[in-house]
DRENDO-1510 file (C-alpha; in Angstrom, 1 decimal, always signed):
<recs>
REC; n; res; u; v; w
REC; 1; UNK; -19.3; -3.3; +23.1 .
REC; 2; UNK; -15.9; -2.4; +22.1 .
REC; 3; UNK; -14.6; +0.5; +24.2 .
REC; 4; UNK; -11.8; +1.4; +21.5 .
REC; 5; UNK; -11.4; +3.6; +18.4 .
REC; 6; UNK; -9.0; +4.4; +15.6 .
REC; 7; UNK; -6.5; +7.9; +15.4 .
REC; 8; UNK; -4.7; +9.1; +13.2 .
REC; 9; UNK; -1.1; +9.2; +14.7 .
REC; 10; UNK; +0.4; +12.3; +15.8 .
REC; 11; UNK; +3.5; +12.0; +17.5 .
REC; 12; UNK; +3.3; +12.6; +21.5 .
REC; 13; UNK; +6.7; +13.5; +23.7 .
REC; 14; UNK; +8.4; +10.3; +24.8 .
REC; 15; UNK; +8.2; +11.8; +28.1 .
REC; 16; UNK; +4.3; +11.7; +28.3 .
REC; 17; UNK; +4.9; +7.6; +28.0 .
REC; 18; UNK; +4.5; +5.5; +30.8 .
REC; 19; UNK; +3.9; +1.5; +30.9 .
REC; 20; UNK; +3.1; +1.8; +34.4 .
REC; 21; UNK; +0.4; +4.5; +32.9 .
REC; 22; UNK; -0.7; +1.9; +30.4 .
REC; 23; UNK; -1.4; -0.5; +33.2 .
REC; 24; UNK; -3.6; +1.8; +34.7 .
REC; 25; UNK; -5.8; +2.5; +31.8 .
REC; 26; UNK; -6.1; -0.8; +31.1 .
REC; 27; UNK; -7.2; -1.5; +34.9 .
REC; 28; UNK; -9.6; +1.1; +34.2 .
REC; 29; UNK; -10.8; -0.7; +31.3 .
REC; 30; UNK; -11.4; -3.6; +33.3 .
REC; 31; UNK; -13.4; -1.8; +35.7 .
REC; 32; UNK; -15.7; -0.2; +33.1 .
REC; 33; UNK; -16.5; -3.2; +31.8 .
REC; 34; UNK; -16.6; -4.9; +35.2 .
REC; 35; UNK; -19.2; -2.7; +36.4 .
REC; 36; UNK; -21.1; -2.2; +32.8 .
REC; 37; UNK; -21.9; -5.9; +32.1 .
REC; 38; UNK; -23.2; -7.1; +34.8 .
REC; 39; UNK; -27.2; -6.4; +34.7 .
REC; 40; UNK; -28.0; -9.7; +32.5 .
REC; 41; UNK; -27.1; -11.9; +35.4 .
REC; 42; UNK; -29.0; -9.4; +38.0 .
REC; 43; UNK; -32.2; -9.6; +36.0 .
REC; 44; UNK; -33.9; -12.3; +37.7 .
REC; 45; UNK; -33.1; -11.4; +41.0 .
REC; 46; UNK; -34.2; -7.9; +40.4 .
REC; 47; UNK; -37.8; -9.5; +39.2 .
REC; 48; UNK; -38.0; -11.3; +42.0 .
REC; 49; UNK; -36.4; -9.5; +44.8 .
REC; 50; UNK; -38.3; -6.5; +43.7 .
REC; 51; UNK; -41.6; -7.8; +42.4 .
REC; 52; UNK; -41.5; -5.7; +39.2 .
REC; 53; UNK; -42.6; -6.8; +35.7 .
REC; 54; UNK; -40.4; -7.6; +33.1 .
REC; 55; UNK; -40.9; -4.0; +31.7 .
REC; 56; UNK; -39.8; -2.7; +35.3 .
REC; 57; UNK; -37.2; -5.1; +35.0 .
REC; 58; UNK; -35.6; -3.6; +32.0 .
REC; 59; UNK; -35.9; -0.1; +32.9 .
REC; 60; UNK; -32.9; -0.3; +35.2 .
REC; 61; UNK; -30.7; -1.2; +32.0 .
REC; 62; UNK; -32.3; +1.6; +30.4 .
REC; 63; UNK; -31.5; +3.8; +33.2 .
REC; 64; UNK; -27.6; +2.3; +32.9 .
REC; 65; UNK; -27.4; +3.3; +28.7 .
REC; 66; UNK; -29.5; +6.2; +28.6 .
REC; 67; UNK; -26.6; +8.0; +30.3 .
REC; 68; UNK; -24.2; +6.8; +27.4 .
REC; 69; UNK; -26.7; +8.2; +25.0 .
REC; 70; UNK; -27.1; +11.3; +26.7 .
REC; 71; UNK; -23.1; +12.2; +28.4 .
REC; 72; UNK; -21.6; +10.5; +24.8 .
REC; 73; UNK; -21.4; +14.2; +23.3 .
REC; 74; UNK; -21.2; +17.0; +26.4 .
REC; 75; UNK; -18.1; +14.5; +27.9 .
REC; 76; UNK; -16.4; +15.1; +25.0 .
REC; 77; UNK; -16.7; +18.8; +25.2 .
REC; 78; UNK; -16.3; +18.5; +29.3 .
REC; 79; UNK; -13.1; +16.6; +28.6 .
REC; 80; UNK; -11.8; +19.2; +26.0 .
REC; 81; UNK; -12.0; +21.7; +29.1 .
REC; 82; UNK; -10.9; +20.4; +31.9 .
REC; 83; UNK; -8.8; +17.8; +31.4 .
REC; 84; UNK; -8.8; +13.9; +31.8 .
REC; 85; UNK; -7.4; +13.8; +35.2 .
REC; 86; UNK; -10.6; +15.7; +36.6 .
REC; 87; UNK; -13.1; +13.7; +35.1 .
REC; 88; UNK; -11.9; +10.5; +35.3 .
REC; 89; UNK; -11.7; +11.7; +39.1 .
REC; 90; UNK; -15.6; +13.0; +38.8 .
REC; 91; UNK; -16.6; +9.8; +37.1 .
REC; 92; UNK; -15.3; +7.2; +39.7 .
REC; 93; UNK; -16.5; +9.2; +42.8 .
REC; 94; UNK; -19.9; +9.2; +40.4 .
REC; 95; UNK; -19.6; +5.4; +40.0 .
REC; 96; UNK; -18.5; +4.8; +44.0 .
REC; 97; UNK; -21.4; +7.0; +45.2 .
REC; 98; UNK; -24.4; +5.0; +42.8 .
REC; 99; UNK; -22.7; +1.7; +43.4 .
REC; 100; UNK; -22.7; +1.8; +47.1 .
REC; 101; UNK; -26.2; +4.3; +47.6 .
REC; 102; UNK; -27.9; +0.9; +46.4 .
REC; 103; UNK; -25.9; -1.3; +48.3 .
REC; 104; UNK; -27.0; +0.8; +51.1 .
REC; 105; UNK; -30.0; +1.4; +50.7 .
REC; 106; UNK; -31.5; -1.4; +48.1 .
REC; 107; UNK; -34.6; -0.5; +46.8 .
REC; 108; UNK; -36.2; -0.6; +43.2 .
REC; 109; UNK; -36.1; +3.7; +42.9 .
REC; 110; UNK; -32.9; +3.5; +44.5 .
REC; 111; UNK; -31.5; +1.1; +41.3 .
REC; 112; UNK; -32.9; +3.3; +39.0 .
REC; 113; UNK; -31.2; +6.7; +40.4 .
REC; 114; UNK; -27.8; +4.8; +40.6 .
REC; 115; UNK; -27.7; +2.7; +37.7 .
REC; 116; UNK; -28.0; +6.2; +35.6 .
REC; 117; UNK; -25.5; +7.9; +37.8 .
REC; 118; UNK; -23.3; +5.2; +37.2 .
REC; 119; UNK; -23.9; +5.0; +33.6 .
REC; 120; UNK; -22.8; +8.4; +33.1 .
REC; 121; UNK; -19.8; +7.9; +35.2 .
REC; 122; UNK; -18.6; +5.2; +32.7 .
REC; 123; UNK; -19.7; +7.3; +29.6 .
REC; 124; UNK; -17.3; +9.9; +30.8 .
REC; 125; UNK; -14.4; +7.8; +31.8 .
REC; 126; UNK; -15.0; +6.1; +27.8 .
REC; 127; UNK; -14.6; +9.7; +26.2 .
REC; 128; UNK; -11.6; +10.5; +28.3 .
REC; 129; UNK; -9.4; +7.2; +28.6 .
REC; 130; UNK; -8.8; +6.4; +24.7 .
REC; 131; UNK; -6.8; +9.7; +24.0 .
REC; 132; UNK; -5.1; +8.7; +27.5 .
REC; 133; UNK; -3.8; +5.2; +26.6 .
REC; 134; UNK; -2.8; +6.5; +22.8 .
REC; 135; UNK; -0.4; +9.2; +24.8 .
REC; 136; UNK; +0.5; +6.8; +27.7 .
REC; 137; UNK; +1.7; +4.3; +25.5 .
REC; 138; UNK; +3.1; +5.8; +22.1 .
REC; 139; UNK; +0.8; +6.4; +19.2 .
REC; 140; UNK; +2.9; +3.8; +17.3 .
REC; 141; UNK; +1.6; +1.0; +20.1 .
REC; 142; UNK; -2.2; +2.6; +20.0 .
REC; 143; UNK; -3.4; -0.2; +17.6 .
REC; 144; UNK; -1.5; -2.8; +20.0 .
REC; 145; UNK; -2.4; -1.6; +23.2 .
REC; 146; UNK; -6.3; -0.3; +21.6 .
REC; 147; UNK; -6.7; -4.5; +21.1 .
REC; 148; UNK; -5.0; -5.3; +24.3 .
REC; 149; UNK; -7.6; -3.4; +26.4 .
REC; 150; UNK; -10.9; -4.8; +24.0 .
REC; 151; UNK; -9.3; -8.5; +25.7 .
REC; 152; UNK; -9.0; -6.7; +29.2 .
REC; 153; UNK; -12.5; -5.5; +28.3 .
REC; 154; UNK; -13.4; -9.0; +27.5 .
REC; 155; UNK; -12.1; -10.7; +30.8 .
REC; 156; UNK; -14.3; -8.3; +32.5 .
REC; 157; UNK; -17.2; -9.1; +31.3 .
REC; 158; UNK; -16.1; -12.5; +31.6 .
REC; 159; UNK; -15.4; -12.6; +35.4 .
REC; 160; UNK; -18.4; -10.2; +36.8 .
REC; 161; UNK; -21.1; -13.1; +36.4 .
REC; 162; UNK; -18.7; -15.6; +38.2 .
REC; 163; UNK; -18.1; -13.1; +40.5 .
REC; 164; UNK; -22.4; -12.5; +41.5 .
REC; 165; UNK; -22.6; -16.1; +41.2 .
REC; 166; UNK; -19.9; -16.5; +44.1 .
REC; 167; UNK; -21.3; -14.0; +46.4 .
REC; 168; UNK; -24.5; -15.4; +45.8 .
REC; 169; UNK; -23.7; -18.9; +46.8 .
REC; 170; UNK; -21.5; -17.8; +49.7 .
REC; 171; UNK; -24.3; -15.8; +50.9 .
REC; 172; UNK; -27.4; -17.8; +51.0 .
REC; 173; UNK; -29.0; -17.3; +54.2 .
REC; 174; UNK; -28.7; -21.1; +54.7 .
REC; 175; UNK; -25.2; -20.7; +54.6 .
REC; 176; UNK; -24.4; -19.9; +58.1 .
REC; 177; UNK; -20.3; -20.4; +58.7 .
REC; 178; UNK; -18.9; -17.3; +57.0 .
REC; 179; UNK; -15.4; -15.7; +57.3 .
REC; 180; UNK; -13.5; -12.9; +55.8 .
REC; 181; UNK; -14.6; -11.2; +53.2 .
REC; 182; UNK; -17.9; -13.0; +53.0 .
REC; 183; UNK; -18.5; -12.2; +56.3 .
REC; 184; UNK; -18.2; -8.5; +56.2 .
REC; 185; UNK; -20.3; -8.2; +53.2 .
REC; 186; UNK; -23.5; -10.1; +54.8 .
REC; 187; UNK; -22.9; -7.9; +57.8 .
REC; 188; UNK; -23.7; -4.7; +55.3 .
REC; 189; UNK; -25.9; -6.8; +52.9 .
REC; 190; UNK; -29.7; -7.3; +53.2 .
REC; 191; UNK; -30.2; -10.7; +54.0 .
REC; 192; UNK; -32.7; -11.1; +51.7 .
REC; 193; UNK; -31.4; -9.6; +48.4 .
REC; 194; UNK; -27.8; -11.4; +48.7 .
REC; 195; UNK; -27.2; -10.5; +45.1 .
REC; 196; UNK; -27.0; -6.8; +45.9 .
REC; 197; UNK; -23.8; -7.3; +48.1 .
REC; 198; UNK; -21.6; -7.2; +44.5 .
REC; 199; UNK; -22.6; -3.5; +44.5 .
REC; 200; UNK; -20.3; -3.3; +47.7 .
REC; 201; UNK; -17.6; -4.7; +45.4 .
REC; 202; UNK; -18.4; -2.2; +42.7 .
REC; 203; UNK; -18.2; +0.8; +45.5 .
REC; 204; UNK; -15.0; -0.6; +47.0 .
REC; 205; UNK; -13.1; -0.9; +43.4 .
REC; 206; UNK; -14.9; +2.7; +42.2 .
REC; 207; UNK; -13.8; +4.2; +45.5 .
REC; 208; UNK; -10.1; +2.5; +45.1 .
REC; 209; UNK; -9.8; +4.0; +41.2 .
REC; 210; UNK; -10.8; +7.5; +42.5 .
REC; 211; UNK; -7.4; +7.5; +45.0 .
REC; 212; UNK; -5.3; +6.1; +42.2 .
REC; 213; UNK; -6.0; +8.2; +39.5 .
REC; 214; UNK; -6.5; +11.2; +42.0 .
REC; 215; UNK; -2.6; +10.3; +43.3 .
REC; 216; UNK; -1.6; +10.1; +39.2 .
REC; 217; UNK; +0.4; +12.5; +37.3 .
REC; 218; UNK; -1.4; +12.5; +34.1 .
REC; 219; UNK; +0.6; +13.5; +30.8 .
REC; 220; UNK; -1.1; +16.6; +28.7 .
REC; 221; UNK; -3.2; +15.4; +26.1 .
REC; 222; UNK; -3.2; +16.7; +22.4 .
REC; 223; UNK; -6.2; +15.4; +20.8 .
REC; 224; UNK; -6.3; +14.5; +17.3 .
REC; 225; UNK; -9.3; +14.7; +15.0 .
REC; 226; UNK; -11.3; +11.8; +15.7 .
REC; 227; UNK; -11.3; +12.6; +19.3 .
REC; 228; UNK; -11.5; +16.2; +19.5 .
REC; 229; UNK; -15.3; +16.9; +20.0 .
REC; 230; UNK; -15.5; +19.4; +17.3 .
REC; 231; UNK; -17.9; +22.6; +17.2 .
REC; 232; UNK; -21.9; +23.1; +17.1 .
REC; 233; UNK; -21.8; +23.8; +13.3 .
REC; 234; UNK; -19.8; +20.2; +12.5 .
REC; 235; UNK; -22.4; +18.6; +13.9 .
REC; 236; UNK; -25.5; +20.6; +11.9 .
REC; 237; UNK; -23.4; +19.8; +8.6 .
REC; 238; UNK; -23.7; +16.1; +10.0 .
REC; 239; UNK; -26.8; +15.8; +11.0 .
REC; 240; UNK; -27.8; +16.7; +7.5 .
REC; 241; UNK; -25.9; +14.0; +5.6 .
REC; 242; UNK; -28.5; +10.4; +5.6 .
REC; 243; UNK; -25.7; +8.5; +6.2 .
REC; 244; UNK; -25.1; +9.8; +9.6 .
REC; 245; UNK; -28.3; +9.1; +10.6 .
REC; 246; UNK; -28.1; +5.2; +9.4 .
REC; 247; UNK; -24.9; +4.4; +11.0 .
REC; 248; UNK; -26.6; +5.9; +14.0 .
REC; 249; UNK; -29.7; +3.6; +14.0 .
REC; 250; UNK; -27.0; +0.9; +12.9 .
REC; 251; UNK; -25.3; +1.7; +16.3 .
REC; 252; UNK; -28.6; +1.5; +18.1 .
REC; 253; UNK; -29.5; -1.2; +17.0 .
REC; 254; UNK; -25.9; -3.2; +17.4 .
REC; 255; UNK; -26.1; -2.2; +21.3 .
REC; 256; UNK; -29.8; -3.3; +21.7 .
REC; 257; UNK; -28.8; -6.5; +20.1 .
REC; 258; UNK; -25.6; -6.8; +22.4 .
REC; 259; UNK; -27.5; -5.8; +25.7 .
REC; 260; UNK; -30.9; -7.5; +24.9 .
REC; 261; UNK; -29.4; -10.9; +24.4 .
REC; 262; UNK; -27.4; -10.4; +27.6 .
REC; 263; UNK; -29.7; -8.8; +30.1 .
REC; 264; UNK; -32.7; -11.4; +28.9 .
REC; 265; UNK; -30.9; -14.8; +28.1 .
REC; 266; UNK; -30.8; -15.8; +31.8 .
REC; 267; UNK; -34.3; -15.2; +33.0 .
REC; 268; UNK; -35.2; -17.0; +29.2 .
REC; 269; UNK; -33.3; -19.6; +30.5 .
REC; 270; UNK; -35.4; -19.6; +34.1 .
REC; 271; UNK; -38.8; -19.8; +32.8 .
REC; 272; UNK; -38.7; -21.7; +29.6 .
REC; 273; UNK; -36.0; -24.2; +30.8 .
REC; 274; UNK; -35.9; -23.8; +34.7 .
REC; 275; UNK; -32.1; -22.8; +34.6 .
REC; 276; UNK; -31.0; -21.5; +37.6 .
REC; 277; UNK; -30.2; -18.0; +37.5 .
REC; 278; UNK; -27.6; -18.1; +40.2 .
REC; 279; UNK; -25.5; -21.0; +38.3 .
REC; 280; UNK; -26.4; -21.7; +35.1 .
REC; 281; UNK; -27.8; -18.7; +34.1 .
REC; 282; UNK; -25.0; -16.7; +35.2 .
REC; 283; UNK; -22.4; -19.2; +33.2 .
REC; 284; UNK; -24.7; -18.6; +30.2 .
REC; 285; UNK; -23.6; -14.6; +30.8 .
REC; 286; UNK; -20.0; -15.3; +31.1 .
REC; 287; UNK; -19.6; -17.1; +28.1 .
REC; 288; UNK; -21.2; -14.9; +26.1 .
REC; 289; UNK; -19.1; -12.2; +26.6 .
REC; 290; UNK; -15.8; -14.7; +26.8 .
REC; 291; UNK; -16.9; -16.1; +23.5 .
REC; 292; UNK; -17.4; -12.4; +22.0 .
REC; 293; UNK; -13.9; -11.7; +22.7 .
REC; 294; UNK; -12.8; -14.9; +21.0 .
REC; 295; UNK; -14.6; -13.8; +18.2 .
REC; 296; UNK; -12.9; -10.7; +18.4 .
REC; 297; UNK; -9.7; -12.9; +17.7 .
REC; 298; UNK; -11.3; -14.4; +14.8 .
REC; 299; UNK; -12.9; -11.1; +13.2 .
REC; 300; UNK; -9.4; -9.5; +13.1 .
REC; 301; UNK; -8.0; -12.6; +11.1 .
REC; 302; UNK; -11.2; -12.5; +8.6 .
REC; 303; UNK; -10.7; -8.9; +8.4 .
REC; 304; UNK; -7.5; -8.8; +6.5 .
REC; 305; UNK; -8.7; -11.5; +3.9 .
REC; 306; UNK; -12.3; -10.0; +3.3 .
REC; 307; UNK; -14.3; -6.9; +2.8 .
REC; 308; UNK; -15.6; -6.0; +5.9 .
REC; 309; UNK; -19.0; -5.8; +4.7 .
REC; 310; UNK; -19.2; -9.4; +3.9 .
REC; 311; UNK; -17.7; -10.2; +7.0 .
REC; 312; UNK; -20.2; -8.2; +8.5 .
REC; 313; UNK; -23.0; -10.1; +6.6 .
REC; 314; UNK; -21.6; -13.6; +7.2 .
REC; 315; UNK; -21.4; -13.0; +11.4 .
REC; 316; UNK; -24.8; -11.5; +11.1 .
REC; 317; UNK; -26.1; -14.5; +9.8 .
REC; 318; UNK; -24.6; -16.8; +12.4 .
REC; 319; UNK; -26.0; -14.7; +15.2 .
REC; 320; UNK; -28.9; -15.0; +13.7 .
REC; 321; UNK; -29.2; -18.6; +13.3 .
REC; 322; UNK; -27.7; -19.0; +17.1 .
REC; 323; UNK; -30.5; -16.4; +17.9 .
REC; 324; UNK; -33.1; -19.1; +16.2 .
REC; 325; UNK; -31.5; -22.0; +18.3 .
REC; 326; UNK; -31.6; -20.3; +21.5 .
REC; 327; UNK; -35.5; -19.1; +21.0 .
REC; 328; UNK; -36.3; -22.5; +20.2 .
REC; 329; UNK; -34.3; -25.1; +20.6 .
REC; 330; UNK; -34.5; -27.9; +23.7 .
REC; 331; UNK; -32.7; -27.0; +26.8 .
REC; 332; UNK; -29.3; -28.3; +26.0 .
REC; 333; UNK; -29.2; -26.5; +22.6 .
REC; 334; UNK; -30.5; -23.0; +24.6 .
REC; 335; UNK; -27.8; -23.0; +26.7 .
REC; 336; UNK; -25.1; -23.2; +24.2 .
REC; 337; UNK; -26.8; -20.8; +21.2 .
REC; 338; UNK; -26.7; -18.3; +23.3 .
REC; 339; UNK; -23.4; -17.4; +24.4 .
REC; 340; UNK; -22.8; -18.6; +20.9 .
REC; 341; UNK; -24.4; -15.2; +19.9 .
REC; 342; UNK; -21.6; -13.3; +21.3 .
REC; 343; UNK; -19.1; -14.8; +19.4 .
REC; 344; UNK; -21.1; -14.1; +16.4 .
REC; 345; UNK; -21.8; -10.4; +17.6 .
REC; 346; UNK; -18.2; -9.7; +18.5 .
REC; 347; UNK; -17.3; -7.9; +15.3 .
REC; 348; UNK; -19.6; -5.8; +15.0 .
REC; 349; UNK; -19.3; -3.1; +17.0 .
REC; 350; UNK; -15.9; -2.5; +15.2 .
REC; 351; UNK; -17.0; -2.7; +11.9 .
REC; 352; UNK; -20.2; -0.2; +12.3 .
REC; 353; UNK; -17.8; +2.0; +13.2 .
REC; 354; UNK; -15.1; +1.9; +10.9 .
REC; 355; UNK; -17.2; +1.7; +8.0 .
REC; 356; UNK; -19.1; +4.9; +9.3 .
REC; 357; UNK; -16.0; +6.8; +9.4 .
REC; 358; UNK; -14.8; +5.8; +6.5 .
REC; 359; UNK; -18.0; +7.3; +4.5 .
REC; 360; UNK; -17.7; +10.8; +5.9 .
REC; 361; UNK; -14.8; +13.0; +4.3 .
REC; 362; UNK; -14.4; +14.6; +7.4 .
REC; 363; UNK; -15.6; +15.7; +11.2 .
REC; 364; UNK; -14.8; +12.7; +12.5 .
REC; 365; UNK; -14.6; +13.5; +15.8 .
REC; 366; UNK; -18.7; +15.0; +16.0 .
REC; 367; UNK; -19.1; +12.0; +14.3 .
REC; 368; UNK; -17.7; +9.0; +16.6 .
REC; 369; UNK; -19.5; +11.4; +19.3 .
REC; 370; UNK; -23.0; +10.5; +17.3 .
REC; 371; UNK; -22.3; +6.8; +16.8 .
REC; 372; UNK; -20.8; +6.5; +20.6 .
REC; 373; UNK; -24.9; +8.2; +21.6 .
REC; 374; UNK; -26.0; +5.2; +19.7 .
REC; 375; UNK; -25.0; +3.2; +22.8 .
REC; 376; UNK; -28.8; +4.3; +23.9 .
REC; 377; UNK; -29.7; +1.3; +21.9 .
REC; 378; UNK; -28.6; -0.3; +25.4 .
REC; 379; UNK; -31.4; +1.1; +27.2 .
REC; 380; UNK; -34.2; +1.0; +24.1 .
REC; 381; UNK; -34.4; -2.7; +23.3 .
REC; 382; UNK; -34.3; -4.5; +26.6 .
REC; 383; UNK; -37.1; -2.6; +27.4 .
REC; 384; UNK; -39.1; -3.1; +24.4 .
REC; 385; UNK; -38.3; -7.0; +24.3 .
REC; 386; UNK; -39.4; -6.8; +28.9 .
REC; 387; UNK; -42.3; -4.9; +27.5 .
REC; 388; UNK; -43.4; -7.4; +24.9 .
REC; 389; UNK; -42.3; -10.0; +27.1 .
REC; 390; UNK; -45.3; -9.0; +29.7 .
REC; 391; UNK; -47.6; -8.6; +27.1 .
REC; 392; UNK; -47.4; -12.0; +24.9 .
REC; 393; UNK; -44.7; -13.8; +26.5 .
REC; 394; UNK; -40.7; -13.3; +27.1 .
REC; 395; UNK; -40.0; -15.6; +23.8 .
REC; 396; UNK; -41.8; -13.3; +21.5 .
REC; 397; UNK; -40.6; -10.3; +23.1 .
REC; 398; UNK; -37.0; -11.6; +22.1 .
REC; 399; UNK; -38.0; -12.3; +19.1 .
REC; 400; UNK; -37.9; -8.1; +18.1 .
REC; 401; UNK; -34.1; -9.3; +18.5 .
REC; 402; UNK; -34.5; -10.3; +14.6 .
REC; 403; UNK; -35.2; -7.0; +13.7 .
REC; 404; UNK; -32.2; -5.4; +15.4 .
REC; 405; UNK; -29.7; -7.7; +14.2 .
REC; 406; UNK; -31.4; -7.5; +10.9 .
REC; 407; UNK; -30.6; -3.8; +11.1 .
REC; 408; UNK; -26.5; -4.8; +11.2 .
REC; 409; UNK; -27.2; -7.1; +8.4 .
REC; 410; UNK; -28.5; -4.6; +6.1 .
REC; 411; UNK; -25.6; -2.3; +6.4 .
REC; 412; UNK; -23.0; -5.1; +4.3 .
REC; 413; UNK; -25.7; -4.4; +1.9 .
REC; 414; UNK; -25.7; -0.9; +1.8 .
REC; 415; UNK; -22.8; +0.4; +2.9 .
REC; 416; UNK; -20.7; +2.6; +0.6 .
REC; 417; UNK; -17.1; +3.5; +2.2 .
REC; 418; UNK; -15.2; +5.8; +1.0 .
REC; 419; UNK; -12.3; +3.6; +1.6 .
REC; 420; UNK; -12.0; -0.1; +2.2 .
REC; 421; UNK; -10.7; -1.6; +4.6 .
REC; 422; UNK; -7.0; -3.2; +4.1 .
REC; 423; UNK; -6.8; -6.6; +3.0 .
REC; 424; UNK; -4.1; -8.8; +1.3 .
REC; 425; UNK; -4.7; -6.9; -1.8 .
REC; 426; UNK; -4.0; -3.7; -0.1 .
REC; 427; UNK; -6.4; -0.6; +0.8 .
REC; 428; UNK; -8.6; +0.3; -2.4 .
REC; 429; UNK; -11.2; +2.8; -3.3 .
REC; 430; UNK; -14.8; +2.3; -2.7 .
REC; 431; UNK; -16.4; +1.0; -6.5 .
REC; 432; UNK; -19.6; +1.3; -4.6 .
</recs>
């Protein structure tokens, strides 16, 4: 899920620009996405350690995106008020406080409470960093920097499974010869959920964000139109236009494709082809979002030569087809389709929202604040695929992943932008 959006430029003072200020956003970009995608791998050890159905399972991650689909709006507002500095602040003691309350204190209720405290942490610190990095780095380098950070975001995503995987390993109880850092966490770790000692990680980096940023002179922020939150009566005018409402179950449905493959692939992997969660099934994770940032590379390429609705359509396709392989394909083909799905899903996010822009004439701001509650999607489709998965099996329950990327599919069909988007033939109208 692409943290980034597009501006309009409007010149900032040089003096507001900072490369050391860039640096920090984009460690904060790292740490979102450090601390956001790491529930797939944690899935069977939550079933297991906990003794919870899949449904059970996957209320956690709805806990985690329900946030994003309920702070999306009233951060933008809170932002507008008081400032970046305070809630970016208010966000990372938010994340430090859930992450290490479970470390703490590990329990199934205790997940729950801090994955949504956490969750809403991060959907603040989305709303309030992109205006940040646009002034911090020059609105002539927003496009630059906006793609540098979706890599940063990438690499994230990337190293957090690795990470678990390590700190599992290192703390099996069998393993007995521990020093430094190892050592310390299995001192504060219950012995018998090892995997919850990466929450101590999450706590320590949280807490270590809240003193930088705290110790940070921010520069004043002058919001442009698609970031200003805009008023009540916007988002009535909105709310009454059908295409607003599509591009917002397009969004949903996007995220539940994004989050469903993730949080599920691994314990798929476990029971249908006895990978191991703590190896295999963690690699599986990485991959996937390693190879949706390669795709990212690739997207941008396709999108100067094509209409982005056909691009749309082709990657839709693949996924799907990677999708089929990973339901049902033998264990060797499993464990490729699915990170395969990520490279396929890595455009988009983008796309959703650039072609939902582009077919309102105005209020852009309300209306990235609708499509950014769409994240939701997170927390409604891994529970509806755990759900299914209890009641006929965890391979049909992933199979309601057809419908959801059928969803993105259907909007290169019926999608009319205002604008196009810029190809070698330039920017044109919309024939519709």
């Amino acid at each position: 899920m692409t943290m980034t959006s597009t501006v309009h430029a409007v010149h900032a003072p040089t003096g507001a620009r900072s490369r050391f200020l860039v640096a920090v956003v984009l460690f904060v970009f790292f740490v979102i996405s450090f601390l956001t995608n790491i529930l797939g791998p944690l899935i069977p050890d939550i079933i297991a350690g906990f003794h919870v159905s899949l449904a059970m399972a996957a209320v956690l991650p709805f806990a985690f995106f329900i946030a994003y689909g309920v702070m999306s709006i009233p951060a933008g507002f809170a932002v507008q008020r008081w400032g970046e500095k305070k809630l970016m602040v208010g966000s990372f003691v938010a994340a430090t406080l859930g992450a290490a309350s479970f470390a703490a204190y590990p329990s199934y209720s205790m997940a729950v409470t801090s994955l949504f405290v956490i969750g809403a942490g991060m959907a603040v610190l989305q709303v309030a960093i992109n205006p940040l990095l646009r002034v911090a780095g020059g609105e002539e380098h927003f496009a630059f920097n906006s793609a540098f950070a979706q890599l940063i975001f990438g690499a994230a995503s990337f190293v957090s499974p690795l990470v678990y995987s390590d700190l599992v390993k290192h703390l099996d109880p069998a393993n007995r010869d521990l020093t430094g850092l190892y050592a310390i966490l299995r001192s504060v770790t219950t012995p018998t959920l090892p995997w919850a000692s990466i929450y101590w990680i999450f706590a320590v980096v949280a807490g270590l964000c809240v003193l930088i940023v705290s110790l940070l002179r921010l520069p004043k922020v002058e919001r442009t139109e698609e970031e200003s939150a805009g008023t009540l009566s916007m988002y009535r005018q909105l709310l009454r236009n059908p295409y607003v409402w599509l591009y917002f179950l397009a969004i949903i449905a996007y995220v539940g494709c994004e989050q469903g493959t993730a949080d599920w692939m691994s314990p798929f992997l476990e029971r249908y082809h006895q990978v191991d969660p703590h190896t295999g099934g963690a690699d599986a994770v990485a991959y996937y979002w390693g190879l949706m940032t390669a795709g990212c590379l690739l997207g941008m390429v396709l999108l100067k030569l094509f209409d982005s609705r056909r691009v749309l359509i082709g990657f839709s396709v693949g996924a799907l087809c990677m999708l089929s392989a990973a339901l049902f394909g033998p264990a060797e083909v499993s464990r490729v389709a699915f990170p395969c799905i990520g490279f396929f899903a890595s455009i988009m996010w983008p796309t959703l929202v650039s072609l939902g822009l582009n077919s309102v004439p105005q209020h852009h701001g309300p209306f990235a604040g609708i499509l950014c509650s769409g994240i939701m999607g997170g927390a409604l489709v891994p529970f509806v695929i755990g759900w299914l998965g209890d009641l006929f099996g965890l391979r049909v329950g992933m199979l309601f992943l057809y419908l959801t990327f059928g969803v993105v599919l259907s909007v290169g069909v019926w999608a009319r932008p205002l604008i196009r988007n810029a190809t070698r033939g330039g920017t044109k109208e919309s024939v519709g």
